[in-house]
C-alpha beads as a LAMMPS data file, in Angstrom:
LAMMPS data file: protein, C-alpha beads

295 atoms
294 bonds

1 atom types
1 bond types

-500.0 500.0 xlo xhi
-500.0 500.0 ylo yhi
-500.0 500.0 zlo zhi

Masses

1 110.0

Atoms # bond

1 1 1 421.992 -218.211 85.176
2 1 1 422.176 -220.313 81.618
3 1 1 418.838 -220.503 79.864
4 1 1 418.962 -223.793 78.454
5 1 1 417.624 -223.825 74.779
6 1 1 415.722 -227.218 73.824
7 1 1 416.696 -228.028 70.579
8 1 1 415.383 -230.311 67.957
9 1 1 418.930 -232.195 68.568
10 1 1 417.905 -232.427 72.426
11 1 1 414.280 -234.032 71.468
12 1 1 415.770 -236.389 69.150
13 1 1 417.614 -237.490 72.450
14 1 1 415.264 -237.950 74.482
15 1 1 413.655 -240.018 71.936
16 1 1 416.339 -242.513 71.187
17 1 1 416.711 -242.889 74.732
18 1 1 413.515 -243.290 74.963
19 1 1 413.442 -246.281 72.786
20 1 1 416.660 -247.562 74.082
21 1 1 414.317 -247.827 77.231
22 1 1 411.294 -249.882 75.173
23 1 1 414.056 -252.095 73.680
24 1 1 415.545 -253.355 77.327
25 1 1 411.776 -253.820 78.685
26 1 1 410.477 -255.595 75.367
27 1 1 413.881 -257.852 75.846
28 1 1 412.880 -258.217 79.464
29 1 1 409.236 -259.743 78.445
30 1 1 408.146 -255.987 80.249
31 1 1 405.976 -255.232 77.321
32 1 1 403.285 -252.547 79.335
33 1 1 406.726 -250.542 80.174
34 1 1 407.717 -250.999 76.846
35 1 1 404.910 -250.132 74.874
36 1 1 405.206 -246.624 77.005
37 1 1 408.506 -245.962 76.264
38 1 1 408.002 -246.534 72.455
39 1 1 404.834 -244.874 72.939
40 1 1 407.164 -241.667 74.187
41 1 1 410.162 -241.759 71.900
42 1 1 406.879 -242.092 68.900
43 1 1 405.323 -238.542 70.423
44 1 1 408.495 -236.837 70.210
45 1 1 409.717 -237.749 66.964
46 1 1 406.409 -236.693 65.240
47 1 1 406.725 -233.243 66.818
48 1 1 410.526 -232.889 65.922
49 1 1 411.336 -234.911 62.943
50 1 1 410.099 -235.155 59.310
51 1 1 406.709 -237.180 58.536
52 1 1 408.682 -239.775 56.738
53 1 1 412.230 -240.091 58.686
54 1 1 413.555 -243.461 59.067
55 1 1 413.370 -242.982 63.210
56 1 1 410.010 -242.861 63.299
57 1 1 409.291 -246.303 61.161
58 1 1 412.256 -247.855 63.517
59 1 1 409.919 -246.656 66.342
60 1 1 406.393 -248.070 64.937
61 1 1 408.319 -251.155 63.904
62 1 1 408.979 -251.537 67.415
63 1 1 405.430 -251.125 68.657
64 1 1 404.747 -253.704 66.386
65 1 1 407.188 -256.074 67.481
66 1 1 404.919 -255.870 71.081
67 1 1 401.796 -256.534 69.183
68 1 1 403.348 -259.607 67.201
69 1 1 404.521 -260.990 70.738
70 1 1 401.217 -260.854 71.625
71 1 1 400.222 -263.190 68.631
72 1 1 403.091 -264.955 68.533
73 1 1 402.443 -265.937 72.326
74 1 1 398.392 -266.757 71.687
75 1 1 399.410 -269.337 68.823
76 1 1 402.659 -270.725 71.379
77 1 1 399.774 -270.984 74.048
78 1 1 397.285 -272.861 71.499
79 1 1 400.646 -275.547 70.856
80 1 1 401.299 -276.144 73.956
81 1 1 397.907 -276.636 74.948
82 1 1 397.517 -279.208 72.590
83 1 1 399.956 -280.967 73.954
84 1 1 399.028 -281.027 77.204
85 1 1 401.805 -279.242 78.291
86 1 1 398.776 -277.141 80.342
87 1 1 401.732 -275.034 82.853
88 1 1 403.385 -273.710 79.320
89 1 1 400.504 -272.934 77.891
90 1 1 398.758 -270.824 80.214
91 1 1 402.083 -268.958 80.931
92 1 1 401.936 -267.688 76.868
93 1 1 398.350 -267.317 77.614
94 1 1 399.007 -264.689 80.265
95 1 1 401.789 -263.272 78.864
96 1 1 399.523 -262.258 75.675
97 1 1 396.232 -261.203 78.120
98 1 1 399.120 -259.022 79.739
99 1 1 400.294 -257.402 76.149
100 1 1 396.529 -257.536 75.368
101 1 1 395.570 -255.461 78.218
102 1 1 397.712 -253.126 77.869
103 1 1 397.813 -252.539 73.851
104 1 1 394.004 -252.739 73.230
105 1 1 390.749 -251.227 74.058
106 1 1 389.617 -252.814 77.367
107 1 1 386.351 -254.334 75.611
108 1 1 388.323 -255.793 72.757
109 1 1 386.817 -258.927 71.139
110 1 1 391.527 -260.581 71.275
111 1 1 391.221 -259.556 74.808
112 1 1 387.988 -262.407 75.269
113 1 1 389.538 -264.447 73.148
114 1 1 392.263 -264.991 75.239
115 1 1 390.060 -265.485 77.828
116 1 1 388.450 -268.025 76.405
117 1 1 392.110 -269.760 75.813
118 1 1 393.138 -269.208 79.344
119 1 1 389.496 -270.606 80.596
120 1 1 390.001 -273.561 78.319
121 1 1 393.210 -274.733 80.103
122 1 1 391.685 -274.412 83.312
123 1 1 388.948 -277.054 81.988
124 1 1 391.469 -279.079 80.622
125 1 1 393.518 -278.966 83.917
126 1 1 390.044 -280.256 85.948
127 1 1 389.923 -276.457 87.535
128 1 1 386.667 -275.748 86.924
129 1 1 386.255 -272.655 88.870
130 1 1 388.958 -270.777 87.204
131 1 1 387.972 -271.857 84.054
132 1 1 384.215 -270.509 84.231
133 1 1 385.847 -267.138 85.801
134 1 1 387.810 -266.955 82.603
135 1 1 384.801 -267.834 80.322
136 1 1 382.849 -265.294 82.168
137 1 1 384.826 -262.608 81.812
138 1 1 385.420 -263.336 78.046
139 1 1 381.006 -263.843 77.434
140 1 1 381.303 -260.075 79.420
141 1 1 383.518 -258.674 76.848
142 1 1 382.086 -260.323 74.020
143 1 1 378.497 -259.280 74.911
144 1 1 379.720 -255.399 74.709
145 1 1 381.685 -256.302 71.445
146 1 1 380.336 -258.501 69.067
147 1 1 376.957 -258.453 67.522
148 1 1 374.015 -260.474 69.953
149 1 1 374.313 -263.668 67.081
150 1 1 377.520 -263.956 67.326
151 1 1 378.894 -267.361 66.807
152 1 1 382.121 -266.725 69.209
153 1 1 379.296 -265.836 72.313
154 1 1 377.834 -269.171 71.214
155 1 1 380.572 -270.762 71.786
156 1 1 381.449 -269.242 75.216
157 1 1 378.272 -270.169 75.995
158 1 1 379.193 -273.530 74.987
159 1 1 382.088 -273.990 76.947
160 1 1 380.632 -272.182 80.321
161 1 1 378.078 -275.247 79.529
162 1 1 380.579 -277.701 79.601
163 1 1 382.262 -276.783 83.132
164 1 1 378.875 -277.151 84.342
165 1 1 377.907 -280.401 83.217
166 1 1 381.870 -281.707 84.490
167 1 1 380.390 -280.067 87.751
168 1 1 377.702 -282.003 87.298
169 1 1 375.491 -279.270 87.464
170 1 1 372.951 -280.191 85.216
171 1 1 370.381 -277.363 85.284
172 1 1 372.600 -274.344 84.548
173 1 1 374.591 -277.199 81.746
174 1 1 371.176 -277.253 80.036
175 1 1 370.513 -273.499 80.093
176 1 1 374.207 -272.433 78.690
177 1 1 373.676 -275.306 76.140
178 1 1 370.423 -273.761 75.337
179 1 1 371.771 -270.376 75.273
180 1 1 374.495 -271.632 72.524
181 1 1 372.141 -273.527 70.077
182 1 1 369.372 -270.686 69.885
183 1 1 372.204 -268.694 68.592
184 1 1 374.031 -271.274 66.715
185 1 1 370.737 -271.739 64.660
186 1 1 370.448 -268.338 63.868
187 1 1 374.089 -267.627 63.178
188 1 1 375.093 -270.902 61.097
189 1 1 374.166 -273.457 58.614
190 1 1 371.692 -275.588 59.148
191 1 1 374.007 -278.627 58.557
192 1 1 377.301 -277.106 60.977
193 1 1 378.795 -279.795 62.630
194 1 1 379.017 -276.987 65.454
195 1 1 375.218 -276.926 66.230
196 1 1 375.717 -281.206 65.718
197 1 1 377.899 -280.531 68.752
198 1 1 375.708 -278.750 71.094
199 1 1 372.529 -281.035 70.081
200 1 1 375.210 -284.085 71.538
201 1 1 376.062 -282.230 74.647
202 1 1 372.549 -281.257 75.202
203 1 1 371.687 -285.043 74.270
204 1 1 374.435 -285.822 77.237
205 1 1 372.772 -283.833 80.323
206 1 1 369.342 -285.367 79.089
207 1 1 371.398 -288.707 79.536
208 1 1 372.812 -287.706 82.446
209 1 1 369.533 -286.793 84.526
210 1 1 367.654 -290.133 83.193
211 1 1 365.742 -288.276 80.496
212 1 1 366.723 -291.229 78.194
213 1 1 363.832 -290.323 75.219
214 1 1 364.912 -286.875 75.516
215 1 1 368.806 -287.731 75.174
216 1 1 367.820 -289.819 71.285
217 1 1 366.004 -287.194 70.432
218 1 1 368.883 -284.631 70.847
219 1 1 371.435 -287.426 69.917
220 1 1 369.705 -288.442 66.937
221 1 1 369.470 -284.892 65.631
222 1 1 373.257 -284.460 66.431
223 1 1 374.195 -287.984 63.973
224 1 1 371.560 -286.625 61.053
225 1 1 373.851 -283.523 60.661
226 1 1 377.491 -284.980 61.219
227 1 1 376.153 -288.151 58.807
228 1 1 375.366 -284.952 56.163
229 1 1 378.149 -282.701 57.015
230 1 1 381.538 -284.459 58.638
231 1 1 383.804 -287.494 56.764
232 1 1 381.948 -291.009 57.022
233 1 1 384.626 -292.114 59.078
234 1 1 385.078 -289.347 61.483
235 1 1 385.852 -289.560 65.404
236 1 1 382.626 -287.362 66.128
237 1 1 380.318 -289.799 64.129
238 1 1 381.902 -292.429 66.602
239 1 1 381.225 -290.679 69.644
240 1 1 377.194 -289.928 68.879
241 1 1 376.907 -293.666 67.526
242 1 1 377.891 -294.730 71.341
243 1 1 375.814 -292.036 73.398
244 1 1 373.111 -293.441 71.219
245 1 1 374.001 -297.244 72.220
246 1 1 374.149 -296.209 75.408
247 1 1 371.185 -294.686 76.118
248 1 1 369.129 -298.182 74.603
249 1 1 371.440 -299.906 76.939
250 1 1 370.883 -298.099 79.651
251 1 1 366.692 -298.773 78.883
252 1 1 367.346 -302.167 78.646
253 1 1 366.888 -301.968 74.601
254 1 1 369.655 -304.454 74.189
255 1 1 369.037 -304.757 70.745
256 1 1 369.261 -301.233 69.276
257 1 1 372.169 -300.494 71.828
258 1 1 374.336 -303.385 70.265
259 1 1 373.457 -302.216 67.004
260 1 1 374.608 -298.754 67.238
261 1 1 377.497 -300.691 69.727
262 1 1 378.729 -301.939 66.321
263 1 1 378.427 -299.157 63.839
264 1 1 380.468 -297.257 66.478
265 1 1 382.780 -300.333 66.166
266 1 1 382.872 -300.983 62.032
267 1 1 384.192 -297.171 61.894
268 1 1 386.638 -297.553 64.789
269 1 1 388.130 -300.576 63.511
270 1 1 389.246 -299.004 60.529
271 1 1 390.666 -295.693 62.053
272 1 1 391.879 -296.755 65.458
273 1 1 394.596 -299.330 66.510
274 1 1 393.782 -302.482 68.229
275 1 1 395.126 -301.101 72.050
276 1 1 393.330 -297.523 71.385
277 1 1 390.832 -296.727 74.652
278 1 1 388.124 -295.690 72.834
279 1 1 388.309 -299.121 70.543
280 1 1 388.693 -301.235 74.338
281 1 1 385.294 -299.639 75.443
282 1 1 383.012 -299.972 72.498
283 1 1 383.973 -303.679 72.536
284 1 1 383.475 -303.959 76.511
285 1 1 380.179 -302.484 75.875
286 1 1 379.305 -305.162 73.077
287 1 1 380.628 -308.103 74.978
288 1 1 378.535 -307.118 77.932
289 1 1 375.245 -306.091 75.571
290 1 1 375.616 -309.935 73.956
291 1 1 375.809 -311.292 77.439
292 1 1 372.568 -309.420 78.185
293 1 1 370.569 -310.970 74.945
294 1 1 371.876 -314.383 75.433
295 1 1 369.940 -314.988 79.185

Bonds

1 1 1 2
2 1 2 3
3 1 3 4
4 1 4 5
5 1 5 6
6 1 6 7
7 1 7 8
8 1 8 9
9 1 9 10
10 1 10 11
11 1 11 12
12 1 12 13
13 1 13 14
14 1 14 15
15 1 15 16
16 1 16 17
17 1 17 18
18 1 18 19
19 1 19 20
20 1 20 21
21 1 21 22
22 1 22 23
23 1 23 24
24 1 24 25
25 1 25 26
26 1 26 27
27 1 27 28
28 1 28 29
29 1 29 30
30 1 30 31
31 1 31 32
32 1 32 33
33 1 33 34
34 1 34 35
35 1 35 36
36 1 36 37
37 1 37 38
38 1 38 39
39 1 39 40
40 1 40 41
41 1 41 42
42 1 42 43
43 1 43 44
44 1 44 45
45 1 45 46
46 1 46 47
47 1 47 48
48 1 48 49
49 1 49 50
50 1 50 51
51 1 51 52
52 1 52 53
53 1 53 54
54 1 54 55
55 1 55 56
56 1 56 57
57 1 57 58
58 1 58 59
59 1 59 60
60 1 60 61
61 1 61 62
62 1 62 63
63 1 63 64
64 1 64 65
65 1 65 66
66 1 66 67
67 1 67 68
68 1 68 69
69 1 69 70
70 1 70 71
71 1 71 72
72 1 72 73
73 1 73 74
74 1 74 75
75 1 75 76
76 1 76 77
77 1 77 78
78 1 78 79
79 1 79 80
80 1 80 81
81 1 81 82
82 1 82 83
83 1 83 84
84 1 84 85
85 1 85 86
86 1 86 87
87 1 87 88
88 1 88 89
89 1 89 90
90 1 90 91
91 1 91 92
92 1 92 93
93 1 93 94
94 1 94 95
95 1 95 96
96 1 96 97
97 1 97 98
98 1 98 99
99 1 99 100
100 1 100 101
101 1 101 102
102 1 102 103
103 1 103 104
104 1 104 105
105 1 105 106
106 1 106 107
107 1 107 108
108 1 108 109
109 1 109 110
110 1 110 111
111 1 111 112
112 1 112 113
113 1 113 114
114 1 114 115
115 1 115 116
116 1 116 117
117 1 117 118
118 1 118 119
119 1 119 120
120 1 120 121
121 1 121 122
122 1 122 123
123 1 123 124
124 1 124 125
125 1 125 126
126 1 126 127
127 1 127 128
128 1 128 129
129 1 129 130
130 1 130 131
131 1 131 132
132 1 132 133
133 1 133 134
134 1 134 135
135 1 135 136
136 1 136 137
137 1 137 138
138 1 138 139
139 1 139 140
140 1 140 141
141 1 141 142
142 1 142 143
143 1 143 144
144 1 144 145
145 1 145 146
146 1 146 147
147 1 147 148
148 1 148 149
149 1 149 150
150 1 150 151
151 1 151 152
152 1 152 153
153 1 153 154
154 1 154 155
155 1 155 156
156 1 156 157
157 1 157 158
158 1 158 159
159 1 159 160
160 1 160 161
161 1 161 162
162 1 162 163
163 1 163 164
164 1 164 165
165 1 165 166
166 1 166 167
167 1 167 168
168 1 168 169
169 1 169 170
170 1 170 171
171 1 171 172
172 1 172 173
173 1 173 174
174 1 174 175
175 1 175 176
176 1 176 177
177 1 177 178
178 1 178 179
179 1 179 180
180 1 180 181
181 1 181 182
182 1 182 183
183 1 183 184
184 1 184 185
185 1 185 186
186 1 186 187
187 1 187 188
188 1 188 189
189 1 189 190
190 1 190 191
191 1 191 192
192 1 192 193
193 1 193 194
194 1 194 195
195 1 195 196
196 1 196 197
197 1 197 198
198 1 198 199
199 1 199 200
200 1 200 201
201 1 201 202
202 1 202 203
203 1 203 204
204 1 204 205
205 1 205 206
206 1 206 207
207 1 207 208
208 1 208 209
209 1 209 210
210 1 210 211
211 1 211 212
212 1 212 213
213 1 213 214
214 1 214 215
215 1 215 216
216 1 216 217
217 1 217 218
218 1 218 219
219 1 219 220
220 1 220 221
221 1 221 222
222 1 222 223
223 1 223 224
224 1 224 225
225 1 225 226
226 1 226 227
227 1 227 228
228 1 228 229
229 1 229 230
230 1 230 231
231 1 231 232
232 1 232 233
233 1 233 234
234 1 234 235
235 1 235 236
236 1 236 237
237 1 237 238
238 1 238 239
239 1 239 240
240 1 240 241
241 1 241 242
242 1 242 243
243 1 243 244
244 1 244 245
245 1 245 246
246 1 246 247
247 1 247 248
248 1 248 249
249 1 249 250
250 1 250 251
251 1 251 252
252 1 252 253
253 1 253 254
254 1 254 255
255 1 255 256
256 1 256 257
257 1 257 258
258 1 258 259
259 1 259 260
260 1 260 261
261 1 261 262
262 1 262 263
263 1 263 264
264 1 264 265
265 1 265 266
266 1 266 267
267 1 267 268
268 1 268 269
269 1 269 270
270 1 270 271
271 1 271 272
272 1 272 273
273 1 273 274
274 1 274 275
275 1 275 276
276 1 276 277
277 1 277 278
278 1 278 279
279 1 279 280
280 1 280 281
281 1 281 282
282 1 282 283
283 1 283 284
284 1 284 285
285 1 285 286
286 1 286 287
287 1 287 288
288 1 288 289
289 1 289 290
290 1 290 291
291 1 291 292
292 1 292 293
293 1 293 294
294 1 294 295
């Protein structure tokens, strides 16, 4: 019987067909067979080649095209999401959770991220249930990851907030709102238009469960910081200037609600078009606040 000899001829082989292999599954969008087939060819080059041959920067190249898919999908995902396109975007979402997954430590701070991202479309999409599954899983990663402070758990917090108070549950809204600022205010600027946010959306469930004093007091600490830290003219300024009117409308303060009505207006009539939504409403709201103060 022939004693077959490996030789380093044999190895080197085995390791271009090895990468062959990772080629066809990267090509195929199979990226955890892939990555294991590069991972292969990579182990038996080192062992049979010189340090600095050309095959084995061909074959880390290669595991760094899979890692680059994994951004390059993440950013795709963030486009499309912005455009509403919400079926696209969660596709690239997956696609870099699965490259994610698979290329990372399994309590890696991407790996929340795109978490986050996926949980986000789910909100967008009115799936509520999915998308706190999604933010869940990312506040679990991020809680073994990042430092306790960290603004990114804030804002997980923020968002697992958010799906509550669209599921109108306003107790646990409050709590996950709370959970976000006390780390905001340790982890930012005084003046960040981020902790601005989550005074509004705090403000909002206040609002929401008839705590009117309680909604200006968080609304009126979300305006002092965008007035200080966001352009004069800015959307956000807009939005707190009506949650403000309507909270003195809804008291019957007809008054102050018109007058914040119409700084909301004086801001929108410069930046939005006469048929924009947001522009209709604010002047509904006026019309019907003048027709109050007139009986």
């Amino acid at each position: 019987m022939d004693i077959h000899t490996v030789t380093s001829l044999d190895q080197s082989d085995h390791a271009s067909a090895h990468n062959k292999l990772g080629t066809v599954y990267d090509n195929q969008g199979d990226y955890e067979k892939a990555l294991k087939s590069y991972e292969k060819s990579l182990e038996i080059q080192l062992i049979s080649l010189p340090p600095n041959h050309p095959d084995i920067a061909t074959t880390y190249n290669n595991i760094g095209s899979v890692y680059r898919n994994q951004a390059t999908y993440n950013n795709i995902g963030l486009v499309y999401d912005n455009q509403g396109d919400y079926e696209k975007a969660l596709k690239s979402y997956e696609k870099d959770l699965e490259i994610s997954l698979i290329s990372l430590p399994p309590n890696h701070p991407s790996i929340a991220t795109t978490y986050n991202n996926i949980g986000v479309v789910y909100d967008h999409q009115g799936d509520y249930e999915k998308a706190l599954k999604s933010y869940e899983k990312s506040l679990e990663i991020q809680l073994i990851s990042l430092p306790p402070n960290h603004p990114s758990i804030a804002a997980t917090y923020n968002n697992i907030g958010l799906v509550y108070d669209h599921q109108s549950d306003y107790e646990k809204a409050l709590k996950s709102y709370e959970k976000s600022l006390e780390i905001k205010l340790i982890s930012l600027p005084p003046n960040h238009p981020s902790i601005a946010t989550t005074y509004n959306n705090i403000g909002s469930v206040y609002r929401n469960q008839g705590g009117y004093e309680k909604a200006l007091k968080y609304y009126e600490k979300s305006l002092e910081i965008k007035l200080i830290s966001l352009p004069p003219d800015h959307s956000d300024i807009v939005a707190t200037y009506n949650d403000i009117g309507l909270v003195y409308h809804k008291q019957g303060d007809y008054e102050k609600a018109l007058k914040y009505y119409e700084k909301a207006l004086s801001i929108v009539r410069r930046t939005l078009p006469l048929a924009h939504p947001t522009r209709r409403v604010i002047e509904s709201a006026i019309t019907t606040v003048r027709e109050k103060l007139s009986k």
